[in-house]
N, CA, C and O atoms as CSV, one atom per row, in Angstrom:
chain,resi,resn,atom,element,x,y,z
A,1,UNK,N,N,0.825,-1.187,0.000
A,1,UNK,CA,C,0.000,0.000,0.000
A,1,UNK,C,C,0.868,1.248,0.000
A,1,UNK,O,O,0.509,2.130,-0.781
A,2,UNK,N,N,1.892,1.464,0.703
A,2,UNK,CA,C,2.975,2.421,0.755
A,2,UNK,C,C,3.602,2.833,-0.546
A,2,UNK,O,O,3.754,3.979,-0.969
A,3,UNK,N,N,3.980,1.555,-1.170
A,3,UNK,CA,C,4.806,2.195,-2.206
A,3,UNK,C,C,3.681,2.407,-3.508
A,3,UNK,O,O,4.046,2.946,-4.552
A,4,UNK,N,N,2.695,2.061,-3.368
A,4,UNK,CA,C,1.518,2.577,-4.150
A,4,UNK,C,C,1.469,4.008,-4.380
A,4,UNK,O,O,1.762,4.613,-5.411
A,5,UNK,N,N,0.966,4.559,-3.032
A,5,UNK,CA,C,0.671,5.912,-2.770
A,5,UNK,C,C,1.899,6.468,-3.196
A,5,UNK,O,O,1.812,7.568,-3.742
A,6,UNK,N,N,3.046,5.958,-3.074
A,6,UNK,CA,C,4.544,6.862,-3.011
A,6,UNK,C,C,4.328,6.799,-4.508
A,6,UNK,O,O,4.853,7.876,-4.791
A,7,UNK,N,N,3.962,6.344,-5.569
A,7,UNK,CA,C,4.496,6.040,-7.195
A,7,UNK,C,C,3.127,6.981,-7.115
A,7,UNK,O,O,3.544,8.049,-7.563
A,8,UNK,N,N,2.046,7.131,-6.866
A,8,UNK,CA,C,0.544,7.858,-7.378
A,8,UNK,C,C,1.199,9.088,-7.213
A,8,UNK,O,O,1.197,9.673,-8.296
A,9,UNK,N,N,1.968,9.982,-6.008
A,9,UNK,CA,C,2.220,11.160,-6.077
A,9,UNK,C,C,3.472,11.546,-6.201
A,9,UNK,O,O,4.122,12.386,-5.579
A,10,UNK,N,N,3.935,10.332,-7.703
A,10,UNK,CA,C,5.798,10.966,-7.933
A,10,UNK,C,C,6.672,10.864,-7.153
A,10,UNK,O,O,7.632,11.608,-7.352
A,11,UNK,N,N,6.726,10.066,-6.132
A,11,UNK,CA,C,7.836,9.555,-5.591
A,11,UNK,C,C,8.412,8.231,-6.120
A,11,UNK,O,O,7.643,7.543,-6.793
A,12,UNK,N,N,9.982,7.665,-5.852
A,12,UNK,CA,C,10.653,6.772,-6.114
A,12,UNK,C,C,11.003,6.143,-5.385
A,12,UNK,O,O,11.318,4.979,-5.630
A,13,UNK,N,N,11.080,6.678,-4.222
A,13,UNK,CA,C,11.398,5.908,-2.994
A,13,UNK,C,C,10.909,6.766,-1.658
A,13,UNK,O,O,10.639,7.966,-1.696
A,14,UNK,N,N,10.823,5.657,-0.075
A,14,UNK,CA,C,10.408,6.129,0.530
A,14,UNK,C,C,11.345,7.485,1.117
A,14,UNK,O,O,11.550,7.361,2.324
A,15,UNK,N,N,11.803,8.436,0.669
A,15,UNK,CA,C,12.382,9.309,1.452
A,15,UNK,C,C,11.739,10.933,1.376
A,15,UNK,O,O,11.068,11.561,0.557
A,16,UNK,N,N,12.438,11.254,2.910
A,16,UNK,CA,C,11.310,12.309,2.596
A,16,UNK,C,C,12.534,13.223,2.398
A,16,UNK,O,O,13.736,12.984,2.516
A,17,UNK,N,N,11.627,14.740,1.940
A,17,UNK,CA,C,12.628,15.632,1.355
A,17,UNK,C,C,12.196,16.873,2.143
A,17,UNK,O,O,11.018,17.229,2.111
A,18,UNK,N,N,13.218,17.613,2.926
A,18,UNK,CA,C,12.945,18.419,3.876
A,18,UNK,C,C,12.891,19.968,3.099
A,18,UNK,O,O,13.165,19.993,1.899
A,19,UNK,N,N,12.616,20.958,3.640
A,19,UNK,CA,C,12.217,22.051,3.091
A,19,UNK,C,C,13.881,22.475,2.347
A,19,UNK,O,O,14.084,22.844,1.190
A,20,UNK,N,N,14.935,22.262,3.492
A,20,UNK,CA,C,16.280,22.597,3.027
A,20,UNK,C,C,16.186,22.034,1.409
A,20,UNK,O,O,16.550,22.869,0.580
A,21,UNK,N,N,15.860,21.070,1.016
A,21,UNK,CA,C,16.135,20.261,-0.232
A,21,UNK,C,C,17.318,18.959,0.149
A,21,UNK,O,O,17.912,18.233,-0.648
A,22,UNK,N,N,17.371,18.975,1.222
A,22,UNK,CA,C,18.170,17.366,1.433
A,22,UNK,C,C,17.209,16.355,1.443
A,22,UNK,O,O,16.036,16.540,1.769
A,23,UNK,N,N,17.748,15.156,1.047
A,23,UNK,CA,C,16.931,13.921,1.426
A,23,UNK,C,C,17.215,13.472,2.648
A,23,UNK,O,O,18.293,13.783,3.155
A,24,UNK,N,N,16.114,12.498,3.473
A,24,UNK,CA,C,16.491,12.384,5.017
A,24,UNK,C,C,16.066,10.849,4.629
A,24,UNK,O,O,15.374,10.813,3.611
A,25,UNK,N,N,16.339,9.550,5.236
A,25,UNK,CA,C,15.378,8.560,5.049
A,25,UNK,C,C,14.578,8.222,6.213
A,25,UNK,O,O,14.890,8.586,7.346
A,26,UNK,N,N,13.261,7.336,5.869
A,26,UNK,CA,C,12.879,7.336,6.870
A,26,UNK,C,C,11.926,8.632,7.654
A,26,UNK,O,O,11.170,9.485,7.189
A,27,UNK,N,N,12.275,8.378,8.745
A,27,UNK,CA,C,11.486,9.849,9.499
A,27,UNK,C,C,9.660,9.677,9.592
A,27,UNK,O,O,8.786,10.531,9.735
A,28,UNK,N,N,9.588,8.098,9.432
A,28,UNK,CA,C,7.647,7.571,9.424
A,28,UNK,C,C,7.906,6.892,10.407
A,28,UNK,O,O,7.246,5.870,10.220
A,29,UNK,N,N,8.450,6.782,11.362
A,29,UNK,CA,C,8.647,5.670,13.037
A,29,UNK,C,C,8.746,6.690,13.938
A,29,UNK,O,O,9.326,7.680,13.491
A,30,UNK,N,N,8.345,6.766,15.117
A,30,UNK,CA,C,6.952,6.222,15.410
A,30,UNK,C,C,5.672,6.647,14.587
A,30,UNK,O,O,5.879,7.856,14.481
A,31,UNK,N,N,4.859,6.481,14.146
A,31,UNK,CA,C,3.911,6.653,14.151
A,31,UNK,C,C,2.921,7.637,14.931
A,31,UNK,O,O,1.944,7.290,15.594
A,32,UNK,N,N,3.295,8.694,14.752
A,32,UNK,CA,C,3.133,10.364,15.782
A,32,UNK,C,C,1.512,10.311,15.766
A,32,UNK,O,O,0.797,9.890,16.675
A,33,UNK,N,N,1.211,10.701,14.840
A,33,UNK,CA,C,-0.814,10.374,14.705
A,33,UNK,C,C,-1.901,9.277,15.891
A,33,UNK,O,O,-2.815,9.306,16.715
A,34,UNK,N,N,-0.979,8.443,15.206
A,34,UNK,CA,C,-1.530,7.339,16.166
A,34,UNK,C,C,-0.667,7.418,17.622
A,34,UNK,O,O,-1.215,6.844,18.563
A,35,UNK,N,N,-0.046,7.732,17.754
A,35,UNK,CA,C,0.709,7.954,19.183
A,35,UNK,C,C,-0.450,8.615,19.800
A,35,UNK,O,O,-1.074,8.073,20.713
A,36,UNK,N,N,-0.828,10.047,19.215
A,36,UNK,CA,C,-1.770,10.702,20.338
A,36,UNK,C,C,-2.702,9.816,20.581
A,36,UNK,O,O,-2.615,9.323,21.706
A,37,UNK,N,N,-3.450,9.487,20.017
A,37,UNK,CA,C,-4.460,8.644,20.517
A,37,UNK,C,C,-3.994,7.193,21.316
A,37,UNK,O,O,-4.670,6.799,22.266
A,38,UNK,N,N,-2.987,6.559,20.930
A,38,UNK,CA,C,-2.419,6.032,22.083
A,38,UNK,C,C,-1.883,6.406,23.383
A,38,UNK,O,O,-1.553,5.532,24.183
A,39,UNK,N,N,-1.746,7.948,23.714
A,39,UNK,CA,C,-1.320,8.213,24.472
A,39,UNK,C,C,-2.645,8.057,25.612
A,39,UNK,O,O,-2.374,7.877,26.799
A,40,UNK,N,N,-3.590,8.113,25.309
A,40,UNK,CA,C,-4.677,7.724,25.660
A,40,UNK,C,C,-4.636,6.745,27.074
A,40,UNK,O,O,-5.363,6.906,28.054
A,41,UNK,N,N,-3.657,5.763,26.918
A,41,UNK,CA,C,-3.679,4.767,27.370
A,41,UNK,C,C,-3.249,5.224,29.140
A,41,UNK,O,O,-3.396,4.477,30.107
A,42,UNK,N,N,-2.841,6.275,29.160
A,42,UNK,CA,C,-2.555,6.978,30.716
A,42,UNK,C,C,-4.101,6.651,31.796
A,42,UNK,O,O,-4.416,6.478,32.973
A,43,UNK,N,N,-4.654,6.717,30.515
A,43,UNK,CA,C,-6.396,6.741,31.594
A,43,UNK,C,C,-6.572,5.428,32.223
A,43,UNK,O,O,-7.222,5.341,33.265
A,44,UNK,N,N,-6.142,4.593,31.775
A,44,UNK,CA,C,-5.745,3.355,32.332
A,44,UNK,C,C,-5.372,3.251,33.462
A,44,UNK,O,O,-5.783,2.308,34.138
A,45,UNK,N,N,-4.256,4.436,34.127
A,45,UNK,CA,C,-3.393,4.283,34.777
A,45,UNK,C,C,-4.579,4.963,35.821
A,45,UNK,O,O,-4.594,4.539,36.976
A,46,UNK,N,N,-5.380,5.814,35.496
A,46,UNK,CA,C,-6.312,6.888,36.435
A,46,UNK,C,C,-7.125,5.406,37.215
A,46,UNK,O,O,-7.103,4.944,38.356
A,47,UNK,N,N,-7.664,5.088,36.193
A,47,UNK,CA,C,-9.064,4.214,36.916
A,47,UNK,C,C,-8.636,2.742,37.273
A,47,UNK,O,O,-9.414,1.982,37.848
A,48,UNK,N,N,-7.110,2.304,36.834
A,48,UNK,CA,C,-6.766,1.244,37.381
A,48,UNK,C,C,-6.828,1.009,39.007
A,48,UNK,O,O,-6.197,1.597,39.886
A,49,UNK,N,N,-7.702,0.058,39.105
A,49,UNK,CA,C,-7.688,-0.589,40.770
A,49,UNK,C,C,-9.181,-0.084,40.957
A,49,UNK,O,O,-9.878,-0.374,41.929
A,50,UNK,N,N,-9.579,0.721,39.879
A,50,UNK,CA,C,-11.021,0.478,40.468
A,50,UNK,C,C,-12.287,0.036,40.034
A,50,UNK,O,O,-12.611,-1.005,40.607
A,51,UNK,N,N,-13.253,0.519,39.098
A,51,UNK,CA,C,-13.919,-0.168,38.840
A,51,UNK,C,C,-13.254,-1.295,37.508
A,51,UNK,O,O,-12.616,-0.573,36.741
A,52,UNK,N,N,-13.221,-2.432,37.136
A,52,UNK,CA,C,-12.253,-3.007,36.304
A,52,UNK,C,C,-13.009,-2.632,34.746
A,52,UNK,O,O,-12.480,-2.993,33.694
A,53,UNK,N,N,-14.205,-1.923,34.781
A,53,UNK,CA,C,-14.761,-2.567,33.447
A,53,UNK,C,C,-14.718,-1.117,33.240
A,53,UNK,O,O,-15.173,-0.949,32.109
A,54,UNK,N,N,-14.429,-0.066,33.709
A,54,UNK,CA,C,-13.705,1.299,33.619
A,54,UNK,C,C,-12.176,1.345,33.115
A,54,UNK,O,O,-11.619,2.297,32.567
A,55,UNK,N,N,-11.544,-0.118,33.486
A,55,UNK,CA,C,-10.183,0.113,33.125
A,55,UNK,C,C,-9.976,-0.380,31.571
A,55,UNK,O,O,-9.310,0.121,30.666
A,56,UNK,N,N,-10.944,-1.759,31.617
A,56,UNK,CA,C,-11.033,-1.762,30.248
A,56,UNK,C,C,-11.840,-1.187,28.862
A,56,UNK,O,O,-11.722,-1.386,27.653
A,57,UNK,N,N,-12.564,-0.513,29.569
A,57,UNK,CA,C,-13.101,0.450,28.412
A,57,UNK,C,C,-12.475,1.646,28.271
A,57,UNK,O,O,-12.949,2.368,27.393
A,58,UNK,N,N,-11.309,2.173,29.036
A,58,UNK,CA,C,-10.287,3.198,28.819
A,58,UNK,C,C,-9.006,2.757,27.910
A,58,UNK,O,O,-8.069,3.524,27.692
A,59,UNK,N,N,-9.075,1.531,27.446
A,59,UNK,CA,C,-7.726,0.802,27.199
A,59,UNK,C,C,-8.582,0.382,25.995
A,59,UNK,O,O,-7.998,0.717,24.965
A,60,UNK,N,N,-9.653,-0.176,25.767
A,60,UNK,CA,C,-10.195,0.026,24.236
A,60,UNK,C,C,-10.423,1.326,24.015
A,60,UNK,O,O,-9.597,1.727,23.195
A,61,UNK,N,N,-11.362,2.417,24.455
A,61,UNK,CA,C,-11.574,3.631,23.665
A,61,UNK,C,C,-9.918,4.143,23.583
A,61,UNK,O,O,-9.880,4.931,22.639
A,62,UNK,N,N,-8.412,4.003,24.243
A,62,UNK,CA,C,-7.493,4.866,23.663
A,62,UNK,C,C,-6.861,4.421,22.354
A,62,UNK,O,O,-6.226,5.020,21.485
A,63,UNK,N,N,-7.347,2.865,22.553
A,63,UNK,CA,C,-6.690,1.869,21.537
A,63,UNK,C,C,-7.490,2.312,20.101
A,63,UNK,O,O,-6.971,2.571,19.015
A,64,UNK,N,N,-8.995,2.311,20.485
A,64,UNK,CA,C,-9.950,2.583,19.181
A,64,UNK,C,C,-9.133,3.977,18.592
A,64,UNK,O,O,-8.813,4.138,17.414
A,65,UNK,N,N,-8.955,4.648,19.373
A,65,UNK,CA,C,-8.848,6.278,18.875
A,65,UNK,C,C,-7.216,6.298,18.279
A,65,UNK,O,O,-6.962,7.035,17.326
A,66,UNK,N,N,-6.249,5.539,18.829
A,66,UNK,CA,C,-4.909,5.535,17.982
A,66,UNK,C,C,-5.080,4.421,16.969
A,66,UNK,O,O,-4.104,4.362,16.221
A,67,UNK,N,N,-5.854,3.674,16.755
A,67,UNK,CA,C,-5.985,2.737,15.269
A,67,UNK,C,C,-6.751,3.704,14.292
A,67,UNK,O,O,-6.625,3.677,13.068
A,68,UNK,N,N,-7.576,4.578,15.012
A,68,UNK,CA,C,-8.387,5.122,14.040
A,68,UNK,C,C,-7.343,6.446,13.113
A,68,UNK,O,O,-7.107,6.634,11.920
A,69,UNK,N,N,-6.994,7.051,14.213
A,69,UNK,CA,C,-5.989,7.912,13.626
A,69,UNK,C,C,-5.123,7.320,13.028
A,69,UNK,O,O,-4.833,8.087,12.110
A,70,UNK,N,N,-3.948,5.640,12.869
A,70,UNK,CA,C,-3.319,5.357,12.428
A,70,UNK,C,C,-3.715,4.785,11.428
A,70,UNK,O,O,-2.875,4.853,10.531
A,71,UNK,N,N,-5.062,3.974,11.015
A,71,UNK,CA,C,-5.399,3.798,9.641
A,71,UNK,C,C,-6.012,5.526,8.522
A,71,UNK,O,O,-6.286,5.679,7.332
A,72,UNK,N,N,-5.994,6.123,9.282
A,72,UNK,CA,C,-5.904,7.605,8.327
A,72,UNK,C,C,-5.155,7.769,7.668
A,72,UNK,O,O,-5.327,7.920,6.458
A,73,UNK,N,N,-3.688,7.803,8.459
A,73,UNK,CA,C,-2.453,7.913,8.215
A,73,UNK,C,C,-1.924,6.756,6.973
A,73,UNK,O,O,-1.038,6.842,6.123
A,74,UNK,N,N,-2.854,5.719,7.288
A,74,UNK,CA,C,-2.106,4.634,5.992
A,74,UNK,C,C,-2.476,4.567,4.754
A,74,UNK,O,O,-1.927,4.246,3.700
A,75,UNK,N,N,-4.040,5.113,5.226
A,75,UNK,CA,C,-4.983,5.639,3.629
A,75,UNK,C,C,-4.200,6.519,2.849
A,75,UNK,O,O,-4.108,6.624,1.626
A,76,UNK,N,N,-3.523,7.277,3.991
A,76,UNK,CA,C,-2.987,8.321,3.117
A,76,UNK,C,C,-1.703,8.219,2.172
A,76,UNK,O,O,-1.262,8.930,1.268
A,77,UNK,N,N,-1.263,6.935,2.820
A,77,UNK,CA,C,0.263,6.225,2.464
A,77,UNK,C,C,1.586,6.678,3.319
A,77,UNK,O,O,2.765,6.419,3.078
A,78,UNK,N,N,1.035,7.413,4.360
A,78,UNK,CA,C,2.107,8.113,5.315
A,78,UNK,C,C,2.659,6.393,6.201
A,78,UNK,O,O,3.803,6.113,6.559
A,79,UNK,N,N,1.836,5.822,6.292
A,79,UNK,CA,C,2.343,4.600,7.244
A,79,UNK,C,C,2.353,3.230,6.993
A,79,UNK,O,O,2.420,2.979,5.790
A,80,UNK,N,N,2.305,2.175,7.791
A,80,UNK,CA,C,2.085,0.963,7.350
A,80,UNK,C,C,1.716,0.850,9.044
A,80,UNK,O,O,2.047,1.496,10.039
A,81,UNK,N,N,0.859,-0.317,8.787
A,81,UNK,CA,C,0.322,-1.039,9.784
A,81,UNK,C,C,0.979,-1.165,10.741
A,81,UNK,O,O,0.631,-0.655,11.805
A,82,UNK,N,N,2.400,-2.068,10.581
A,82,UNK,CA,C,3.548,-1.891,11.627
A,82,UNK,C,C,3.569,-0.843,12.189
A,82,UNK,O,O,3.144,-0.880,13.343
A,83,UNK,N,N,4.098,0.648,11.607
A,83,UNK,CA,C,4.374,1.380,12.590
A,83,UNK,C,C,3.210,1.556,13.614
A,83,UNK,O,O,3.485,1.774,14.794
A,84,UNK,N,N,1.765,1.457,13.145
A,84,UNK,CA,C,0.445,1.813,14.273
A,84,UNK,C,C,0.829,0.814,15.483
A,84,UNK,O,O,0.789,1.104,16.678
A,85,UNK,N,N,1.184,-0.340,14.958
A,85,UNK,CA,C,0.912,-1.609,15.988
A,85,UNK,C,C,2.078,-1.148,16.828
A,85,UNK,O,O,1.774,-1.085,18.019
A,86,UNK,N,N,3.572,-0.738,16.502
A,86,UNK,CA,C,4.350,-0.909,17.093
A,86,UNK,C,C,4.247,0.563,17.547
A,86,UNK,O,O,4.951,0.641,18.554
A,87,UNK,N,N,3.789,1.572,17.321
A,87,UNK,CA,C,3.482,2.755,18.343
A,87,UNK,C,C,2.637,1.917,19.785
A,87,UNK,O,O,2.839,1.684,20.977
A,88,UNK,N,N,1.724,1.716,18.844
A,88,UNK,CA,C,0.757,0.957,20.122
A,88,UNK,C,C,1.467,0.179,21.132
A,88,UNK,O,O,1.239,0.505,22.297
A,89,UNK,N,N,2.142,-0.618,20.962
A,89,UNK,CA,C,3.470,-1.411,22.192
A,89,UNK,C,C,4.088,-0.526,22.982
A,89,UNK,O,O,3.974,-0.502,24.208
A,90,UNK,N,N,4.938,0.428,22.136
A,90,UNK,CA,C,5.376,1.542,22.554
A,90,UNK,C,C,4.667,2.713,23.633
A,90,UNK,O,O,5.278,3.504,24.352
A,91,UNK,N,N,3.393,2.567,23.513
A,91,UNK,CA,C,2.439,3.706,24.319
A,91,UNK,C,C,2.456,2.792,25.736
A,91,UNK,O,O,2.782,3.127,26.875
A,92,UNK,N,N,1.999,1.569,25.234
A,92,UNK,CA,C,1.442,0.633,26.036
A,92,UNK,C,C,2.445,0.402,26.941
A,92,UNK,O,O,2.305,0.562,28.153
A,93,UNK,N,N,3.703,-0.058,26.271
A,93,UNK,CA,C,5.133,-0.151,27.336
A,93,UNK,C,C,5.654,0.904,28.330
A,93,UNK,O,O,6.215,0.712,29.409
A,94,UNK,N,N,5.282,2.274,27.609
A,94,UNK,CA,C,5.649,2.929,28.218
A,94,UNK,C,C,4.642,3.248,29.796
A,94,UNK,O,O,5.065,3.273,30.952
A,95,UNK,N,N,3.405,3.433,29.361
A,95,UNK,CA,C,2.783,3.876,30.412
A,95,UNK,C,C,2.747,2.089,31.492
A,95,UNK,O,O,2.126,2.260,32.540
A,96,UNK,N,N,3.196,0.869,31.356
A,96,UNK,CA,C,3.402,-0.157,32.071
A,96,UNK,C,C,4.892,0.263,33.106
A,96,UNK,O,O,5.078,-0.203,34.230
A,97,UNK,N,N,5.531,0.928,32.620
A,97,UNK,CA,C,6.819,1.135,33.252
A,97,UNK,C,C,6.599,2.630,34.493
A,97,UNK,O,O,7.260,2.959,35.478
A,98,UNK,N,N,5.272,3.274,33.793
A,98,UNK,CA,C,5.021,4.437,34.772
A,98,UNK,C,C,4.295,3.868,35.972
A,98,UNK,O,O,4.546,4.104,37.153
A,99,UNK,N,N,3.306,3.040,35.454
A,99,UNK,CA,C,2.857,2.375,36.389
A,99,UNK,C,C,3.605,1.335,37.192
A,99,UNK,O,O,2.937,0.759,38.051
A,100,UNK,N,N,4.656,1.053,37.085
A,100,UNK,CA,C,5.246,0.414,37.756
A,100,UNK,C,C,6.027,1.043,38.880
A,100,UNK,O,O,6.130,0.552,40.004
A,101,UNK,N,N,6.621,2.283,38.441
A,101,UNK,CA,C,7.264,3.310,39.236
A,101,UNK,C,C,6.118,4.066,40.357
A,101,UNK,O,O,6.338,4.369,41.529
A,102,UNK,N,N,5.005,4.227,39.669
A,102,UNK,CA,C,3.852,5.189,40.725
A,102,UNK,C,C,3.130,4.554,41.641
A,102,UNK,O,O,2.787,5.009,42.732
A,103,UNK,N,N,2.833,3.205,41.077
A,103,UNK,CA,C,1.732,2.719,41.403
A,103,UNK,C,C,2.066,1.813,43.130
A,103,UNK,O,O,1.529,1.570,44.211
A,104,UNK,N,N,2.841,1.685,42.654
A,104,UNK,CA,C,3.489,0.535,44.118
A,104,UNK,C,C,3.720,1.810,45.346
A,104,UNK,O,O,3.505,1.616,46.542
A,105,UNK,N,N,4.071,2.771,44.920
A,105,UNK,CA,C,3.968,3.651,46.201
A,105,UNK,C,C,2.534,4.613,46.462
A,105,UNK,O,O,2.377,5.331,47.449
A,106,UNK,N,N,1.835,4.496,45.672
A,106,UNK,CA,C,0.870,4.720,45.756
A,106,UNK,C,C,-0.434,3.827,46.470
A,106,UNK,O,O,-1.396,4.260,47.105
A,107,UNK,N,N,-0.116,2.582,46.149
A,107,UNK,CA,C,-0.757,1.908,47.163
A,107,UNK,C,C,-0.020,2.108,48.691
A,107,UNK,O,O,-0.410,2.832,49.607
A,108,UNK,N,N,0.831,1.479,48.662
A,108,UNK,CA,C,1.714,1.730,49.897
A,108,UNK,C,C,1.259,2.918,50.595
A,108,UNK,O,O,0.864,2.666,51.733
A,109,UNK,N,N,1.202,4.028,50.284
A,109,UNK,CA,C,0.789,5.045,50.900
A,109,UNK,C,C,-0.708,5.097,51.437
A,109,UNK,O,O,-0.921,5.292,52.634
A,110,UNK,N,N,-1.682,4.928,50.574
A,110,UNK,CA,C,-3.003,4.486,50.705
A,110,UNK,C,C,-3.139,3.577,51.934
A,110,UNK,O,O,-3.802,3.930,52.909
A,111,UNK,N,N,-2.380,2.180,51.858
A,111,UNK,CA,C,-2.248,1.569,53.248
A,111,UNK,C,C,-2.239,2.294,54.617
A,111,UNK,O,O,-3.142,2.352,55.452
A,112,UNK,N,N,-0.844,2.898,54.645
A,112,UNK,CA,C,-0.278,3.304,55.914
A,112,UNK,C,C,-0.551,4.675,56.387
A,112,UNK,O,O,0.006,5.106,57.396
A,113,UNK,N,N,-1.531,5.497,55.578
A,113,UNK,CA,C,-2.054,6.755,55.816
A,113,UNK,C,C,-1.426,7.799,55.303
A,113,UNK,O,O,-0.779,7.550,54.285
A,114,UNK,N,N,-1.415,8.598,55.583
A,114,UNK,CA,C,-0.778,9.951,54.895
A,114,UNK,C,C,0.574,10.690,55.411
A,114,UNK,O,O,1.360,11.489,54.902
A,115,UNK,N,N,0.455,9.957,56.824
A,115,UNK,CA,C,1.777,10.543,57.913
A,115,UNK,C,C,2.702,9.317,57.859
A,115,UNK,O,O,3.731,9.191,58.523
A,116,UNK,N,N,2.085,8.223,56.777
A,116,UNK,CA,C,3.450,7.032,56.507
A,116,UNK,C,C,3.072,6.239,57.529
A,116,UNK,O,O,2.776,5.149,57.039
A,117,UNK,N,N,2.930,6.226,58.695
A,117,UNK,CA,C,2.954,5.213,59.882
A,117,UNK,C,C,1.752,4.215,59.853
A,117,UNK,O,O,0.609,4.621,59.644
A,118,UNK,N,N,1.924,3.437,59.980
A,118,UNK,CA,C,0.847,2.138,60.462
A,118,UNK,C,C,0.677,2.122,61.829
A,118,UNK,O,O,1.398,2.272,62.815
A,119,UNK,N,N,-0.710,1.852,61.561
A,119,UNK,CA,C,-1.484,1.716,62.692
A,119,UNK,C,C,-2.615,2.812,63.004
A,119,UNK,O,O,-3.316,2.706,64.010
């Protein structure tokens, strides 16, 4: 589908050509379009631990909204499937690693009150 669109509007290859007039290659990873709407995936991080069917309907609607924006992007011939999917890992990995850092002291705290001490 890529190199379709690239031959329909006079291109030869995938490179893009910057205003300077250099060629750059590349420069379609990540997948920026679909990123925002993957970025989505933070809301996850809001309603995780509580109601569960809140967590997963925040984790489909961010998912719906970065596929939707990333098949735009492919209609248009700006992308390929890969890069959407592998933004999507990428969103997903990332906000797993935030939650890993926040979340454990965040319960912890919740436990032992606000002044830290138990009991």
């Amino acid at each position: 589908m890529g190199s379709a669109a690239l031959r329909r509007h006079g291109a030869e290859s995938p490179v893009l050509v910057r205003r300077s007039g250099r060629r750059a290659l590349g420069g379609c990873f990540p997948a920026g379009h679909a990123t925002t709407g993957f970025g989505l995936f933070g809301l996850v991080l809001y309603w995780y631990g509580r109601a569960a069917w809140s967590t997963r309907l925040a984790w489909l609607a961010a998912f719906a909204c970065g596929l939707a924006l990333g098949i735009g992007q492919q209609w248009r011939g700006a992308h390929f499937l890969s890069h959407t999917l592998w933004s999507a890992w990428l969103c997903w990995a990332a906000c797993l690693v935030v939650a890993g850092l926040l979340l454990p002291r965040a319960t912890a705290a919740g436990r032992t009150g606000a002044t830290g001490r138990s009991g």
